[in-house]
N, C-alpha and C positions, 0 to 999 in steps of 0.2 A: 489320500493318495490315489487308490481307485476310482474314486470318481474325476479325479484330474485325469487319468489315463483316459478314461472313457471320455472323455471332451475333447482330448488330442488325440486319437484314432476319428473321432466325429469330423475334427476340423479338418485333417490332412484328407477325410472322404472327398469334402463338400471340394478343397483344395483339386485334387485330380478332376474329379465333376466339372470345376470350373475350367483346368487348361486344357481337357478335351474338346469343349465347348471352342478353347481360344485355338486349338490345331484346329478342326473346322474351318473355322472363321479362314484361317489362311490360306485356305486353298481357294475357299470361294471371293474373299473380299478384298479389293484392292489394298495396298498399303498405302498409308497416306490418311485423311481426314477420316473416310469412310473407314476403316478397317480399325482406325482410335476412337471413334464413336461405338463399334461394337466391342472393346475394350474396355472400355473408361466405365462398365459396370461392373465387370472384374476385378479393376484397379481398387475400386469404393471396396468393393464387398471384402479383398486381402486386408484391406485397413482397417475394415471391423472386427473380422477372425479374432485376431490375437487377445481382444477385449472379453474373450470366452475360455481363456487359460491364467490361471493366477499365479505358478508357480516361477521362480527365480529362472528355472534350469528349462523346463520343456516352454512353458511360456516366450521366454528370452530369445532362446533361439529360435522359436517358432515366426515371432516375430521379426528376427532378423532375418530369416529366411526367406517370407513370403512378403511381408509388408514392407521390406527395403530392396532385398536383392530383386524378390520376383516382379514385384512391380516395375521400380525401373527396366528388367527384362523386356515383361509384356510390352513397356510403353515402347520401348525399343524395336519390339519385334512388330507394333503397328504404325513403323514409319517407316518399315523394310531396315531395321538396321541391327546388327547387333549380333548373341550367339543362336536366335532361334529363328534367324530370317535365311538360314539357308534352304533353298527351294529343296533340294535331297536329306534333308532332314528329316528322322523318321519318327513313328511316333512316339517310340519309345525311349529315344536321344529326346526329341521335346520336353517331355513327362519331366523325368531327369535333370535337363540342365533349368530348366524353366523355375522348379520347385529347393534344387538342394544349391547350397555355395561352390559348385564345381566350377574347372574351368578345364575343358578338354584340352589337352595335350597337342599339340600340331609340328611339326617338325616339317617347318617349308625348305625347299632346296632354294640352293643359292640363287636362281635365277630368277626366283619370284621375288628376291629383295630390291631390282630395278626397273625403272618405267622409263620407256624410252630413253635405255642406253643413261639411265643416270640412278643413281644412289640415291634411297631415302631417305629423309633425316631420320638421326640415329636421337630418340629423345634422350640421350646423355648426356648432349649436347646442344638440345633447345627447352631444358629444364623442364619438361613435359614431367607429367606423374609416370614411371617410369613401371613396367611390368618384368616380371621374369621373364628371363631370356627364353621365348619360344625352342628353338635349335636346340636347348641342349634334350640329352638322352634323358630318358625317364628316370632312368636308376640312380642320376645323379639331383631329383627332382625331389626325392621324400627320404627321409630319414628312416632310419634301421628301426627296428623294431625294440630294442634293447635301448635305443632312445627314449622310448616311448613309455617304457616299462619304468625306467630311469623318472622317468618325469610322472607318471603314476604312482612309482614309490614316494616321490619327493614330496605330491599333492596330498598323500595322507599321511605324510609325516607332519607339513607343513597345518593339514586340520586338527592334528594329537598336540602341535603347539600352542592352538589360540587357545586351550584350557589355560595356560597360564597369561596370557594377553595381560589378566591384572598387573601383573609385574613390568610390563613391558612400557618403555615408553611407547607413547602414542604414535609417534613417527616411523619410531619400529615397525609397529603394527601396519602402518597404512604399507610399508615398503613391503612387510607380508601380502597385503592384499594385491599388489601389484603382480607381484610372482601369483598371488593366487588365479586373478584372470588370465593372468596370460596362458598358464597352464592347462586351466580350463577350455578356455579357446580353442586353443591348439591342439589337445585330447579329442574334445570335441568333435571337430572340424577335421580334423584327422580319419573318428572311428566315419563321420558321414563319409569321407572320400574312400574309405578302407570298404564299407560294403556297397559302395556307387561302382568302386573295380570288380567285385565280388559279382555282383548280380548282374551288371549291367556291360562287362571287361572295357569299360572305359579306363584309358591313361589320361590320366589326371595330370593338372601341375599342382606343387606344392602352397600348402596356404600361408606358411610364415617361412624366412629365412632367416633364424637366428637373429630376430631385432637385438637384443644384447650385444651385439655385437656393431650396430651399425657405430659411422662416423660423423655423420650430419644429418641435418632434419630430411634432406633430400633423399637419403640412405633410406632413414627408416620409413619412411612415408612410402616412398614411393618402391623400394626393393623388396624391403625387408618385411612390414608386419601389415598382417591381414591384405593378402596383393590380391585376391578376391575382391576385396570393396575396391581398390584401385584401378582393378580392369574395368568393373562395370561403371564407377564412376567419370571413368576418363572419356565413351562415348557418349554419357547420356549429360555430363556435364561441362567436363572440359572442352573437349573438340566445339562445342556449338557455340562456348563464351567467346573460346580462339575465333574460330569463323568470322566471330560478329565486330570483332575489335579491329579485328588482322588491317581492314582499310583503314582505320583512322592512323595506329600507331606503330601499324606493320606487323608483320607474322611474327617477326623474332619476338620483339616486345609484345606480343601479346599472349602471349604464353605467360606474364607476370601478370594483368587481371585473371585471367582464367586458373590461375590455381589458386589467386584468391577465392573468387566463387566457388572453387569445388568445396573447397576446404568449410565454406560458406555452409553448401546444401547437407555437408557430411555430420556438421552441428546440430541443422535442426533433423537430420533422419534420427541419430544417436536420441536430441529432444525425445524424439516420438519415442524410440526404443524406451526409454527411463520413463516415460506414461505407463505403457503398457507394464513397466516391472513396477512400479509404485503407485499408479491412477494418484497421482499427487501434481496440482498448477507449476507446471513448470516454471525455474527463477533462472532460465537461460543463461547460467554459469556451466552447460559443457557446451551452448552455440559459442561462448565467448573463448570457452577454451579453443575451439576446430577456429574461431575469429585469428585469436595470438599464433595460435600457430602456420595458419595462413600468411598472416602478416610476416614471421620471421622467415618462412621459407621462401616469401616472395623476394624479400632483401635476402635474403642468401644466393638464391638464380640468380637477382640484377645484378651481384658483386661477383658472380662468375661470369656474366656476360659483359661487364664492362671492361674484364681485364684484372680489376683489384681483387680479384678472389684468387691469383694465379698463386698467393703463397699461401700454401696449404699447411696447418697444423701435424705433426706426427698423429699416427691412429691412436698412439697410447697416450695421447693429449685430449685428441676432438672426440674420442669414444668418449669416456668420463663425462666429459663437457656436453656432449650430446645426450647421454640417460640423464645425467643430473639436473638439465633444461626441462628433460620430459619429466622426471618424479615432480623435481619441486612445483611445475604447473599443476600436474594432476595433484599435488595435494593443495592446490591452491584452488582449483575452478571443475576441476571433475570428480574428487572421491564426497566433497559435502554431499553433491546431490547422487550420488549414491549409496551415501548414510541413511538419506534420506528417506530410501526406497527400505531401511532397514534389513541392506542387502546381507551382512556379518549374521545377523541371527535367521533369517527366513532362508539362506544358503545350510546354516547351521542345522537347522530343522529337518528339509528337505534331505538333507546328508540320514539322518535319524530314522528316519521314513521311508526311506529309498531301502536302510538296511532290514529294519523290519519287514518291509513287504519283503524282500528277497529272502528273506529267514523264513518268513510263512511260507512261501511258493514250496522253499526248499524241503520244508517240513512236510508239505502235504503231498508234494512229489514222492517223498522216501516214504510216508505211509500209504501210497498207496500203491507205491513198490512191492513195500513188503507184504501188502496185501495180497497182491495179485501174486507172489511169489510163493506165499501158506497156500493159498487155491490152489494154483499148480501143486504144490506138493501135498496137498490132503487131495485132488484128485490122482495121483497118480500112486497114490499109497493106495487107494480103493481099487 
């Protein structure tokens, strides 16, 4: 576990090193081809990083952080586009948003929601991947703390369960691990955004919106879970499919190829993510999964934009219906190739190891407390 530490301190080094290099670059280098040629060795080098961490938890997220998020950032931010290409951007907002899953907070006034005396589509209603509502207040943006606690008690009750997992059907089990990533995630992603506000007094938006609770694939995809991969994939992937379709079969309908594609690139990024957690040949059973799920959501758009989607299920119908679409895939095309990874025992492990080392810290902490506390009192007894 110590020597995993010291790997992930090495890499997040070489990581800042690197997006100093890429703030540089922007001041001096045009955006456009030139400023993505002095990029595109950056982009390489995030992709190799994560191949230098092997654990389930720091590994993981490391990877998801730099080799998904940050990349498509950087590639963003050398076409002039995106959250790191605004000219008054400092260095230490760069650093920050460049490197962690944040998405800074903005609260525009009304008057920036129209261009030339007209209203902008609202993606509600052109089936776009859909982001949290910028405008609202921050405090109605993140969850209480007592949430959090809640869902931290629940993850290690939930780990004091899988000693009996033998008894358990197998289905069970995987619907355990469901709840287990997601909590993970969300803990996660949470404590980075909790000291991103701390250190940095960035207002954040929040990273999930109670997915449990969504009512269609559009809900959850696009409102509700992990709305960090939705913002950043909407300009580096969707907008440019839209663009490119928009004249052949018009802008409305071209919003249904373009979240096929996203759905497409979101497959093989996840691929790469599951490399780096198992260095195992991928069997592109979770491309296929982001593939299905693409597919349905494109026909769910088309039958709202054709009119036949206008009768709408009750929530305590399409909710049900909507998790039970998402379990039963994920145990069909995305938990194998995360068996795969032997993620149940190497998450197990790590759980093991994590407490140990915090048991030694703690121990050598208090001995040397009380060390220094007998010195004080045998010098001041003298």
């Amino acid at each position: 576990m110590e020597g995993e530490i010291n790997n992930y301190i090495k890499v997040w080094f070489i990581v800042i090193l690197s997006l100093c290099y890429s703030y540089t670059i922007g001041k001096f280098v045009p955006k456009g081809i030139p400023r993505l040629l002095a990029i595109i060795p950056i982009v390489y080098l995030f992709l190799l990083l994560p191949l230098n961490l092997h654990s389930m938890h720091l590994g993981g997220m490391f990877a998801f952080f730099i080799a998904w998020l940050g990349n498509f950032k950087l590639l963003l931010f050398a076409l002039g586009k995106g959250p790191l290409s605004d000219p008054s951007i400092t260095f230490k907002r760069f650093i920050a948003v460049a490197s962690l899953p944040i998405k800074i907070q903005q609260n525009y006034p009304s008057s920036k929601l129209h261009t030339n005396g007209q209203n902008k589509s609202n993606p509600l209603e052109n089936g776009q991947i859909k982001q949290n509502p910028e405008a609202k207040k921050s405090e109605k943006g993140h969850k209480s703390f007592g949430n959090y606690a809640i869902k931290v008690l629940l993850l290690a009750i939930l780990i004091k369960v899988y000693d009996y997992s033998c008894y358990m059907h197998p289905k069970l089990v995987l619907i355990l691990y469901c709840i287990h990533i997601y909590f993970c995630l969300e803990l996660i992603l949470a404590m980075v955004a909790t000291m991103a506000r701390a250190i940095f007094g960035f207002e954040l938006e929040s990273q999930f919106n109670d997915p449990h609770l969504s009512t269609s694939l559009q809900d959850f995809w696009g409102r509700r879970w992990n709305i960090m991969v939705s913002s950043i994939l909407r300009p580096t992937v969707y907008e440019p499919f839209r663009h490119l379709t928009a004249p052949l079969i018009g802008r409305e309908w071209a919003a249904l190829p373009a979240v096929f594609c996203t759905f497409l690139v979101s497959g093989l990024m996840h691929e790469l993510i599951f490399y780096y957690l198992g260095r195992v040949k991928p069997t592109w059973e979770i491309t296929w999964f982001f593939i299905l799920h693409g597919v349905c959501l494109t026909i769910e758009i088309g039958l709202k934009k054709t009119g036949t989607g206008k009768f709408r299920l009750h929530r305590l119908l399409s909710g049900p219906l909507t998790l039970g679409f998402l379990i039963s895939t994920a145990f069909w095309l995305f938990f194998p190739q995360l068996l795969r990874c032997n993620f149940d025992e190497r998450a197990f492990e790590e759980y093991a190891e994590i407490g140990a080392f915090v048991k030694d810290f703690t121990r050598a902490l208090t001995s040397k407390t009380f060390d220094a506390s007998r010195g004080l009192s045998l010098l001041y007894n003298k």
